[in-house]
ZATORRO-482321 format. One line per field, with one value per residue (C-alpha): residue number from 0; x, y, z; residue in one letter. Coordinates in Angstrom, 2 decimals. Example, Ala and Ser with C-alpha at 12.3 -4.5 7.8 and 13.67 -1.06 7.14 Angstrom:
REM ZATORRO-482321
num <- (0,1)
xx <- (12.30,13.67)
yy <- (-4.50,-1.06)
zz <- (7.80,7.14)
residu <- (a,s)
END
This chain:
REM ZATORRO-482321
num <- (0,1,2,3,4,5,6,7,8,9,10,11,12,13,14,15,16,17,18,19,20,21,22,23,24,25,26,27,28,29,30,31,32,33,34,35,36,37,38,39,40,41,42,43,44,45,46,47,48,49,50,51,52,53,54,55,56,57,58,59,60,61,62,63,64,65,66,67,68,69,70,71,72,73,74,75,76,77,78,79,80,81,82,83,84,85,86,87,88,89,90,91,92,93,94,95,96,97,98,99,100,101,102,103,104,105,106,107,108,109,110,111,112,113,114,115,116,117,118,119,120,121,122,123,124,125,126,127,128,129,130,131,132,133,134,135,136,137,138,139,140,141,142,143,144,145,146,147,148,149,150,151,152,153,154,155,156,157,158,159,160,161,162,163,164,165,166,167,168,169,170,171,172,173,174,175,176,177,178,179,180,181,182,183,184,185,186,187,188,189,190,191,192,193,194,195,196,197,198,199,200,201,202,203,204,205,206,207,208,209,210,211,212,213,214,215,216,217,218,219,220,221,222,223,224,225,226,227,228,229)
xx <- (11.62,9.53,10.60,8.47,9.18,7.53,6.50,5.86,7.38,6.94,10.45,8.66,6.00,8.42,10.63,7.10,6.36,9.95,10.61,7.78,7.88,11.53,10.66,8.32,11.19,10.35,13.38,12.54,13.45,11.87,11.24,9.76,7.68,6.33,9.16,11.43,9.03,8.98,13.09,13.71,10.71,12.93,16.08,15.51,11.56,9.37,7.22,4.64,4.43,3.04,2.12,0.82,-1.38,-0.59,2.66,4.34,5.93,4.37,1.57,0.67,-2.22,-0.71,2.36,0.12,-1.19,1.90,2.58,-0.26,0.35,4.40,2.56,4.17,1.79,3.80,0.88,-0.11,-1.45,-2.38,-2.44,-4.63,-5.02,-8.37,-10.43,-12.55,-14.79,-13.22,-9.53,-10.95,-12.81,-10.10,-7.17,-9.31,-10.24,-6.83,-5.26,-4.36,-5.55,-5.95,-5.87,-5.15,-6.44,-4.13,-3.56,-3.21,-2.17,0.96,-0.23,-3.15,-0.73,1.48,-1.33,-2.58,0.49,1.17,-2.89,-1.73,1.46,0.07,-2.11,0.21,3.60,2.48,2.44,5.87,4.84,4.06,0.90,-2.44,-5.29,-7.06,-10.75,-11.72,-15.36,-15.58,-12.79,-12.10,-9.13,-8.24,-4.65,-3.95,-0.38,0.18,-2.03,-3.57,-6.93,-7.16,-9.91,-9.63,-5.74,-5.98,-4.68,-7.30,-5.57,-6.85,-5.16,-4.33,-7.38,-9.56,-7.65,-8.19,-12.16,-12.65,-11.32,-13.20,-16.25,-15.40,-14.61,-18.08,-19.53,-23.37,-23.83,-24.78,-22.15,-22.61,-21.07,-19.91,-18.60,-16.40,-15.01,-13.71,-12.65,-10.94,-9.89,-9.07,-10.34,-13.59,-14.33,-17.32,-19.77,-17.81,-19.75,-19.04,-15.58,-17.03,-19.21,-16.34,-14.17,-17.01,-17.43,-13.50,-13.80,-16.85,-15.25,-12.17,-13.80,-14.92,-18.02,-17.87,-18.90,-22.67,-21.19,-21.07,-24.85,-25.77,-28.14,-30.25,-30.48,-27.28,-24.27,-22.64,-22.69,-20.78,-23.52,-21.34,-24.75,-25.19,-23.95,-21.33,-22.25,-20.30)
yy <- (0.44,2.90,6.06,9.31,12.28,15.18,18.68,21.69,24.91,25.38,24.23,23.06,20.93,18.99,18.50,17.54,15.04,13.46,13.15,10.86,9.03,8.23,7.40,4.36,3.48,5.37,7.13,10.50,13.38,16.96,19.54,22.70,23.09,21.04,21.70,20.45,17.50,16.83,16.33,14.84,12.03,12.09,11.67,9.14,8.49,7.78,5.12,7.97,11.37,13.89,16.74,20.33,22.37,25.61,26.70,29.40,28.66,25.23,24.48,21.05,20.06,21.34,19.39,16.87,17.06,16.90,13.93,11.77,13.52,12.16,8.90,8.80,6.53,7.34,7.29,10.70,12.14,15.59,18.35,20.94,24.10,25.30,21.46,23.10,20.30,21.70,20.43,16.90,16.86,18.15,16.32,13.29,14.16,14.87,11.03,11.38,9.10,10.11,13.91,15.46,18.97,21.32,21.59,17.70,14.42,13.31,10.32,10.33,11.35,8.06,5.90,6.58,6.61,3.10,2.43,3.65,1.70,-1.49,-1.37,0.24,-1.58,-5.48,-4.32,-5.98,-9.04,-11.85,-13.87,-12.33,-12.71,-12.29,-11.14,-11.36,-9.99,-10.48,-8.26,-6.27,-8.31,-6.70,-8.26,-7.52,-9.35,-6.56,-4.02,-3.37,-3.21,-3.70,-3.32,-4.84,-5.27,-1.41,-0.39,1.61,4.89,3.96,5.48,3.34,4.76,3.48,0.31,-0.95,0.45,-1.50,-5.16,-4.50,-4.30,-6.95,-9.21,-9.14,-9.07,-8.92,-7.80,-4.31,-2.51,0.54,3.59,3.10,-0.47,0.62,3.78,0.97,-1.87,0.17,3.40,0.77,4.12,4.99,9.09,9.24,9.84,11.11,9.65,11.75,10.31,7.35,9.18,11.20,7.81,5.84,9.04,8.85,4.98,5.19,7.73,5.13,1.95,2.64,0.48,-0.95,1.60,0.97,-2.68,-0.32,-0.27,2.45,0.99,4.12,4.42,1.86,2.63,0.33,-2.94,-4.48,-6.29,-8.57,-9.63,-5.78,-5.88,-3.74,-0.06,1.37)
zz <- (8.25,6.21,4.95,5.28,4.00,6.10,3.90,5.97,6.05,9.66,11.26,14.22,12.95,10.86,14.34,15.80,13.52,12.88,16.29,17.02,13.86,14.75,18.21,16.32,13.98,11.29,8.72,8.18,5.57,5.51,2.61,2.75,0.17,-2.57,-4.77,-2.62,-2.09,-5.65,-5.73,-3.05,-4.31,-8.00,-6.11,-3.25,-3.20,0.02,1.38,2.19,2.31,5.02,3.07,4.12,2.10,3.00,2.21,0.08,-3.66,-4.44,-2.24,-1.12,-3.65,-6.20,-5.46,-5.49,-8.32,-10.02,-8.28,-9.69,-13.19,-12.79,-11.86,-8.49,-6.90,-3.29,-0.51,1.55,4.41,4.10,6.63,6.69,9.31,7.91,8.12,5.81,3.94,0.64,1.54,2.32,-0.51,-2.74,-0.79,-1.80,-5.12,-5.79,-4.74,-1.02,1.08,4.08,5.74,9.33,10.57,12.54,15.40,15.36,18.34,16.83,18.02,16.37,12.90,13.56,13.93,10.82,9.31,10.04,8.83,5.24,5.43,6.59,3.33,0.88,1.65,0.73,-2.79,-3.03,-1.53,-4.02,-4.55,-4.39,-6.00,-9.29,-9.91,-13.61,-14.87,-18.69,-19.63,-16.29,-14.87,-11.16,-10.07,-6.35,-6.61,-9.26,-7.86,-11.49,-12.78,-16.93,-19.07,-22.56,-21.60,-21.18,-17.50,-15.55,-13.68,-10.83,-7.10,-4.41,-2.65,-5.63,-6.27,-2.09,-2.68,-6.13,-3.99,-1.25,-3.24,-6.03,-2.57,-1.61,-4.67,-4.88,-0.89,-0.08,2.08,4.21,3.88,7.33,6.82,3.64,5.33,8.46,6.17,3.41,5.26,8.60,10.52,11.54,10.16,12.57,9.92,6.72,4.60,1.67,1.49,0.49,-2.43,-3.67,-3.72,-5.69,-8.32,-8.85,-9.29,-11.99,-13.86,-13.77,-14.62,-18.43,-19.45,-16.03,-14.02,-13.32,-12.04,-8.86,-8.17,-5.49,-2.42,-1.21,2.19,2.71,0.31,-2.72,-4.29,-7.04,-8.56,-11.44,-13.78,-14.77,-18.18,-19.21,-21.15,-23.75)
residu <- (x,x,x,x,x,x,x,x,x,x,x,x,x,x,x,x,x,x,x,x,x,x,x,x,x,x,x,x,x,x,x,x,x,x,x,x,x,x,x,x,x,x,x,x,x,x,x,x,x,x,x,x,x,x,x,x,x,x,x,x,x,x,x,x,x,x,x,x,x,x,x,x,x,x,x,x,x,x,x,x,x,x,x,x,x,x,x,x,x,x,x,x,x,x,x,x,x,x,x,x,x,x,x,x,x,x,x,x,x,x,x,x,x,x,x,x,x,x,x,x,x,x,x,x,x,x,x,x,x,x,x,x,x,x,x,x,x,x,x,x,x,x,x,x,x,x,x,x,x,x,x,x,x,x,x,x,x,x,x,x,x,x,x,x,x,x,x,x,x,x,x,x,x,x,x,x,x,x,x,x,x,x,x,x,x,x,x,x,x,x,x,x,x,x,x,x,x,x,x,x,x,x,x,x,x,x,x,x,x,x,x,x,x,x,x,x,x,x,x,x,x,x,x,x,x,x,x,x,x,x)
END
């Protein structure tokens, strides 16, 4: 079963959340701040992490920033007690992939839990496919993107956005249909997540980028006859 390591310096959220992600099955280890997050990752890693914002010494996006920057690609959830559009945003921004405000349903926190798991663990799994667009080669048994045999930093956020789009290449998908296939949730109208994830992709995809054609008044395309910039 997956391992999840919970980060919150609040004793009794951690107990909150462990208890009913053990009660699913789940392992769980707890840190309690991002420090401690950050060794415990070097030391024994984590099939996601649950990761608060606000907490004293190294705070949550700042421990996750230094995640990305170590390249540790480990999926989170971040919590948040304000729910302030900022966090999101920046919780986003920063490679999370998914966020929960306090006070929260544990219920609600394991469900999407499992969400990000079910789409983040068959990584390992071999086969997949390949999509190849002059010299943009996406490779979902590898879960790589490579441009001119250069890899693309994508996150996994980007990565599940980029197939999704590439997979219906040429149709013009809604923001609300890309927020249920890629996120598998529905964010009842969010539909700056999707903007902020499409920005992060461009900036990603090189001489590529305006392959993702914006539809007004409907959302994104991956349109594969534009021809590549510069």
């Amino acid at each position: 079963m997956a391992k999840i390591l919970i980060v919150d310096d609040e004793p009794r959220i951690r107990e909150l959340i462990r208890e009913h992600l053990e009660h699913e099955g789940f392992q769980c280890e707890e840190a309690t701040d991002g420090s401690a997050a950050l060794a415990a990752l070097a030391a024994s890693g984590a099939d996601l992490v649950i990761l608060d914002i606000m907490m004293p010494f190294v705070d949550g996006m700042t421990c996750l920033r230094e995640m990305r920057k170590r390249k540790i690609d480990t999926p989170v959830i971040m919590l948040t007690a304000r729910g302030e559009e900022y966090d999101k945003l920046a919780g986003l921004e920063g490679g999370a992939d998914d966020y929960v405000v306090k006070p929260f349903s544990p219920r609600e926190l394991v469900a999407r839990v499992k969400v990000v798991l079910a789409r983040t663990m068959p990584k390992t799994q071999e086969g997949g496919e390949s999509f190849v667009f002059g010299d943009l080669v996406i490779d979902t048994a590898s879960h790589s993107v490579k441009i001119a045999g250069e890899e693309a930093p994508l996150t996994p956020k980007e990565f599940d956005l980029l197939v999704f789009l590439v997979s219906n290449k040429g149709l013009a998908l809604s923001r609300e249909k890309i927020l249920q296939k890629v996120w598998n949730y529905d964010y009842y109208g969010e539909d700056r997540t999707v903007d902020t994830h499409v920005k992060m992709l461009r900036s990603h995809l090189g001489k590529y980028r305006d392959n993702i054609v914006t539809v007004w008044g409907i959302g994104y395309k991956f349109d594969p006859d534009v021809r590549p910039g510069k």
